[in-house]
C-alpha positions in Angstrom: -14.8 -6.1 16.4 -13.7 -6.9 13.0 -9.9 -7.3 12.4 -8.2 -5.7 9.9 -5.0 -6.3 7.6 -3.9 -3.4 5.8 -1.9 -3.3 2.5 -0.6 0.0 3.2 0.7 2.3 5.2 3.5 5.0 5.9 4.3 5.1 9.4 8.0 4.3 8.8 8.5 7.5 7.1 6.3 9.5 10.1 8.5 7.4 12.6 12.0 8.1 10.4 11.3 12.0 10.1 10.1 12.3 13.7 13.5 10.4 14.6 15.1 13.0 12.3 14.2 15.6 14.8 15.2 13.4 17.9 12.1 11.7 18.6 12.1 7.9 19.5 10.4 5.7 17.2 9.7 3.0 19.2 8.1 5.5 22.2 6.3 6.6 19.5 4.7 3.7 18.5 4.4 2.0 21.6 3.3 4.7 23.8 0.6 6.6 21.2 1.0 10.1 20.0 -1.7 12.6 18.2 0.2 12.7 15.1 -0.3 10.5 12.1 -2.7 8.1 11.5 -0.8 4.8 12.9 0.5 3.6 16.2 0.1 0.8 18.9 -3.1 2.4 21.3 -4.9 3.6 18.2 -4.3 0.0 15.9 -5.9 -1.5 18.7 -8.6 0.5 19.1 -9.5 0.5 16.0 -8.9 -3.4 15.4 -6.3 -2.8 12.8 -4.4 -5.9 13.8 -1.5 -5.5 11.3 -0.4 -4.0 7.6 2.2 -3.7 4.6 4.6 -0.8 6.5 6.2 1.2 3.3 10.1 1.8 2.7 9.5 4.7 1.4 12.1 7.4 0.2 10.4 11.1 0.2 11.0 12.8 -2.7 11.8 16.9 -2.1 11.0 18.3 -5.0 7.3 17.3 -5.2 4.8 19.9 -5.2 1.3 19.1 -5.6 -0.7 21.5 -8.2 -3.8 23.2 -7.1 -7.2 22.4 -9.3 -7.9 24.6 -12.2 -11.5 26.2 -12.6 -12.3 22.5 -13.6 -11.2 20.9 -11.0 -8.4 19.3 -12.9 -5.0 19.1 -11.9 -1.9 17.7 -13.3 1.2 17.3 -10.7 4.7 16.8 -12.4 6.1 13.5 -11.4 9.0 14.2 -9.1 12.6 14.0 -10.2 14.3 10.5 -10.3 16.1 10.0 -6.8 19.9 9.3 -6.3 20.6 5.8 -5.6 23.4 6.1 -2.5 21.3 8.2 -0.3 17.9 6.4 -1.1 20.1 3.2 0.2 20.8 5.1 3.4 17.2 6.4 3.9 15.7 2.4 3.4 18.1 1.2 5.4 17.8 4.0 8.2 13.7 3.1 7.9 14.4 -0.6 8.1 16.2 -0.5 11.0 13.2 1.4 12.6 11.5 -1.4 11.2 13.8 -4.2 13.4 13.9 -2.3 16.4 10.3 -1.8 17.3 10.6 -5.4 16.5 12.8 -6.2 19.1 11.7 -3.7 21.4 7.9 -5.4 20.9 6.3 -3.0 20.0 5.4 -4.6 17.1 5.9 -8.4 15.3 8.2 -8.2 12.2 6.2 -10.8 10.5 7.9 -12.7 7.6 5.2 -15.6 7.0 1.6 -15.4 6.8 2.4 -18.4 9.8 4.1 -15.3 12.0 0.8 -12.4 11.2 -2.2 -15.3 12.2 0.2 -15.7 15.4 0.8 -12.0 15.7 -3.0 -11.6 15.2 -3.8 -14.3 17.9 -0.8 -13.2 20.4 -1.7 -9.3 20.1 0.9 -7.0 18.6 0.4 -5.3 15.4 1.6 -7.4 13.0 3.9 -5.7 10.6 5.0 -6.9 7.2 8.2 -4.7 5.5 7.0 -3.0 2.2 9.4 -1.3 -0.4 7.3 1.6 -2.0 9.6 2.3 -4.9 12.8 0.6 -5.5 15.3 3.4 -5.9 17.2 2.0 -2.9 18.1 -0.8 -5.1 20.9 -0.9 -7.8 20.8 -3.4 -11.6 22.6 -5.9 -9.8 20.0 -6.4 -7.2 22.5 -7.0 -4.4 20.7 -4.7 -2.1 17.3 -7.0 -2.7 18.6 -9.8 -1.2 19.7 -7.8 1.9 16.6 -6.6 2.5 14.9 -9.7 2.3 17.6 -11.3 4.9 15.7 -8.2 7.0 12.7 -9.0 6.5 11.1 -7.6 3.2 8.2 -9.3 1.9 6.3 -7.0 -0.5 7.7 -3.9 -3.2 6.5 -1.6 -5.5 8.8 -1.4 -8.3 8.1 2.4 -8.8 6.4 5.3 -6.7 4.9 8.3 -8.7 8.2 8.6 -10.4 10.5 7.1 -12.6 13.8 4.6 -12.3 16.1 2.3 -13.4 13.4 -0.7 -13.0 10.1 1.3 -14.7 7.9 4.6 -14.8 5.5 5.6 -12.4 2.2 7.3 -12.9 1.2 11.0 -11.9 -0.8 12.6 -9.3 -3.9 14.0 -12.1 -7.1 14.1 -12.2 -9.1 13.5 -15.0 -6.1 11.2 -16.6 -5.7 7.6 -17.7 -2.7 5.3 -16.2 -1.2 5.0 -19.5 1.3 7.8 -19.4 4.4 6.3 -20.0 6.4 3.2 -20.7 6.3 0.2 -18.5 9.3 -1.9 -17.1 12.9 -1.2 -18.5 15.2 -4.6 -19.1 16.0 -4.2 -15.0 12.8 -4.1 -14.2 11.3 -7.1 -15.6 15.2 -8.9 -13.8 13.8 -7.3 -11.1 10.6 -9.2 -11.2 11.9 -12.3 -11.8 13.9 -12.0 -9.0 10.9 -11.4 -6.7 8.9 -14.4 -8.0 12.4 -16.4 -7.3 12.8 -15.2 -3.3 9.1 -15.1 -2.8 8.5 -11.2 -2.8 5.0 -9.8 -3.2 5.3 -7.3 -6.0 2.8 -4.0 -6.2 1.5 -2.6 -9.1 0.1 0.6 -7.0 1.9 3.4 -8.4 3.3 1.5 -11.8 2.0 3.1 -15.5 -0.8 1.2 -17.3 2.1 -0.5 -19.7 4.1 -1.4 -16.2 1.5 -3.2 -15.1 0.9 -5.4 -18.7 4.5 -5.6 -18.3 4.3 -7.3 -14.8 0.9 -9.2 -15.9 3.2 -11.4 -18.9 6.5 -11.7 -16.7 5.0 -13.4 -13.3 3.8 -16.1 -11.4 2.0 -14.5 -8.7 -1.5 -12.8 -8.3 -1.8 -9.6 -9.8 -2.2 -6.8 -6.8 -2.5 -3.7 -6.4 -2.3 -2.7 -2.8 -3.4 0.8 -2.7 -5.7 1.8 -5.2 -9.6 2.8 -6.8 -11.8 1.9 -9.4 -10.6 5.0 -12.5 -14.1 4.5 -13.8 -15.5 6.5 -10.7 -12.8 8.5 -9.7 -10.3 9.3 -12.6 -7.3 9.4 -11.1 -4.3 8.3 -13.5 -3.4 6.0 -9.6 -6.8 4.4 -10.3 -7.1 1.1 -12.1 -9.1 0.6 -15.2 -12.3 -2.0 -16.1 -9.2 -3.7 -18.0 -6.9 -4.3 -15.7 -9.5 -4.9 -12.8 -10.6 -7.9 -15.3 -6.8 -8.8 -15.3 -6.6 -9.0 -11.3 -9.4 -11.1 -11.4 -8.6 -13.7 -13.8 -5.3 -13.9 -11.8 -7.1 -14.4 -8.4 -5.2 -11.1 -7.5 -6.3 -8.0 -5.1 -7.0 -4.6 -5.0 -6.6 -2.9 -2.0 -9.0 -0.1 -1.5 -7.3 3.2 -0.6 -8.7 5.8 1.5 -7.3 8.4 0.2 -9.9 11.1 -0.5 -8.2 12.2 -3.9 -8.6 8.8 -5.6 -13.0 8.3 -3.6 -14.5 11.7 -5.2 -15.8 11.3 -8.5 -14.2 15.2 -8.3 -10.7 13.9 -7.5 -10.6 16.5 -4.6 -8.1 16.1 -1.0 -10.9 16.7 1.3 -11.1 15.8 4.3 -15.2 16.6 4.3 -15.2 13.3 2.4 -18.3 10.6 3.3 -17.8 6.9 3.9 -20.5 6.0 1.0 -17.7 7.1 -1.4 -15.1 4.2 0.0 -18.6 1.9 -0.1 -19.1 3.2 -3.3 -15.9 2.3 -4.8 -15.6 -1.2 -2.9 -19.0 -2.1 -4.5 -18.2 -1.1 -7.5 -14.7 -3.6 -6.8 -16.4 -6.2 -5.6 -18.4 -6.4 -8.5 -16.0 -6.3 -10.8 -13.4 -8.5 -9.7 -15.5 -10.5 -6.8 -15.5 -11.0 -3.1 -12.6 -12.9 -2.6 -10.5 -10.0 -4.3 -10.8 -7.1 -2.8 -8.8 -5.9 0.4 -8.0 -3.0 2.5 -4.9 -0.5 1.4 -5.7 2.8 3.9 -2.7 4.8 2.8 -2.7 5.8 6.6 0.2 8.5 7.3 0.6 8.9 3.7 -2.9 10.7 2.5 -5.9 12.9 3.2 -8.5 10.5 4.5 -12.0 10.9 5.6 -12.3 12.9 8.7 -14.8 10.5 9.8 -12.2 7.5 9.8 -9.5 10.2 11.2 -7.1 7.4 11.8 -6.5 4.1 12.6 -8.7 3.9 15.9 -12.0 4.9 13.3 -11.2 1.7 11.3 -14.4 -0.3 12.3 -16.8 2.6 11.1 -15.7 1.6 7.9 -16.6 -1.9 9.2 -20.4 -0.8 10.1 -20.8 1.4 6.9 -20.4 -1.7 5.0 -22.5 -3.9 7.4 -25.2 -1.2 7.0 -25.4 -2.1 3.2 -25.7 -5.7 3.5 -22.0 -7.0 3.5 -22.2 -10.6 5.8 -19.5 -11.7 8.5 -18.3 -14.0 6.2 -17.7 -11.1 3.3 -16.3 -8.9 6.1 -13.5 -10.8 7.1 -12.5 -11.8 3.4 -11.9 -7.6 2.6 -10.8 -6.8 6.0 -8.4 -9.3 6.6 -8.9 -12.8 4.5 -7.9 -11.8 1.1 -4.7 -10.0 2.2 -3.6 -13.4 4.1 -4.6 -15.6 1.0 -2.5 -13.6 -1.6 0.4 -13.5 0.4 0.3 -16.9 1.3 0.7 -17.1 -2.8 3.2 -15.2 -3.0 5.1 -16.6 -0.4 4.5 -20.4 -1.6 3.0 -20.9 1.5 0.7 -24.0 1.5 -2.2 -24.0 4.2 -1.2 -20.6 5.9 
């Protein structure tokens, strides 16, 4: 079995709501369920050893559009979020985050030192994620509190905007340039990271966010969670030019399985075949190279090939791409290598 690292996943938000409705996140986790994509018996089933676990504050208001005759859609970004309750929602979800921790059921890891132990030891190895910074104000007080928790990786945006930048929309055919990049707090913002040590994601940021991000810091350019536009057009999806960027960075892209953003029609279908995620990693791998392209399911946040279904279906992925040529070597640089080495970076970890 191939182990897998993950860049991305939202089982805090399945676990938060569920808890919302008095279930029991760590019984959850621990125990298994047939909801969702993620939890203890089906990560290890499926060798997914450990992941980027998303902070991530649901907006209400978003409805996704249906395709026209086309097939083209155009969802309206959802409505900035207020900052007082988005504190209280990341906070409620961290704390889901620190229990399961001490309850076991999973390892909060904080170095790449803490997921090769987690890895070695057994439990899923956790890393806290901030998709979308709303729950943090201009004077980024709240950022240093949730790194004393644990937070190791953010998104400055979702698919909406804020104080720190604009996010892209969920549209197909569109390019990533639909708005402006980083406002004055944002780029404070990213200083800040590169100062602590925080990963920062350019999944969901505009086209301009991400030159934005590219001139202001020190780390790898990444993108946890996200496609190749030039076969599936998705304004998430990353252009030839900024692919070229992550790899003259040494960055990563994290390949997301989200059916929307494989189809060269842009359609959630579940009825989706695994040669479209080879397809797209191909087409990653020879653009930016081997060593920088990763894994970014989207698990418990997207439509995903039935054939993967969930986390325990994470090594068909595995043989699809043996079955094509990919090496052990190559194997365990996407599924699990190139996620360690970029954090490691932007951790200033030397020899993790």
């Amino acid at each position: 079995m191939q182990f897998v690292f993950d860049g991305h996943n939202d089982v805090l938000l399945r676990l938060w709501t569920h808890e919302r409705d008095g279930g029991d996140p760590v019984a959850e986790f621990s125990n298994g369920t047939d909801l969702g994509h993620i939890d203890g018996p089906r990560a290890k089933a499926g060798g997914l050893a450990g992941g980027l676990c998303a902070i991530y504050v649901p907006s209400g208001d978003l409805v996704f559009a249906d395709p026209d005759k086309n097939g083209h859609y155009v969802t309206p970004l959802a409505a900035p979020l207020e900052p007082l309750s988005s504190l209280n929602i990341a906070a409620e979800m961290a704390a889901i985050a620190l229990r399961l921790d001490r309850a076991g059921a999973w390892r909060l890891c904080r170095t790449v030192k803490d997921i090769r132990k987690a890895m070695a030891d057994g439990p899923f190895a956790a890393v806290m994620h901030m998709e979308g910074c709303e729950a943090i104000g201009p004077d980024l007080a709240a950022l240093e509190v949730f790194y004393a928790a644990g937070l190791r990786s953010l998104g400055p945006v979702w698919s909406r905007h804020n104080i720190f930048g604009h996010g892209v929309p969920f549209a197909f055919p569109m390019s990533p340039d639909t708005a402006p990049g980083l406002t004055e707090a944002g780029f404070a913002l990213v200083r800040e990271c590169n100062r602590l040590g925080i990963l920062i994601d350019l999944a969901h940021i505009t086209e301009k966010g991400f030159w934005d991000v590219a001139k202001t810091t020190d780390q790898p350019l990444v993108a946890s969670h996200s496609n190749a536009h030039a076969l599936t057009p998705v304004a998430r999806n990353l252009t030839d030019k900024q692919l070229d960027a992550i790899r003259e960075s040494r960055g990563l892209v994290g390949v997301n399985y989200a059916t929307a953003m494989l189809r060269s029609d842009g359609r959630s279908d579940g009825d989706t075949p695994l040669s479209d995620m080879v397809r797209h990693i191909d087409y990653l791998v020879e653009r930016v190279g081997i060593d920088c392209v990763a894994l970014g399911s989207d698990f418990d946040g997207a439509t995903i090939p039935e054939e993967i279904g969930d986390a325990a279906g994470n090594q068909k992925l595995i043989a699809a791409l043996q079955r094509v040529g990919y090496g052990a070597r190559d194997l365990e640089k996407l599924a699990s290598g190139n996620w360690l080495r970029i954090l490691a970076s932007a951790w200033g970890e030397e020899n993790a």
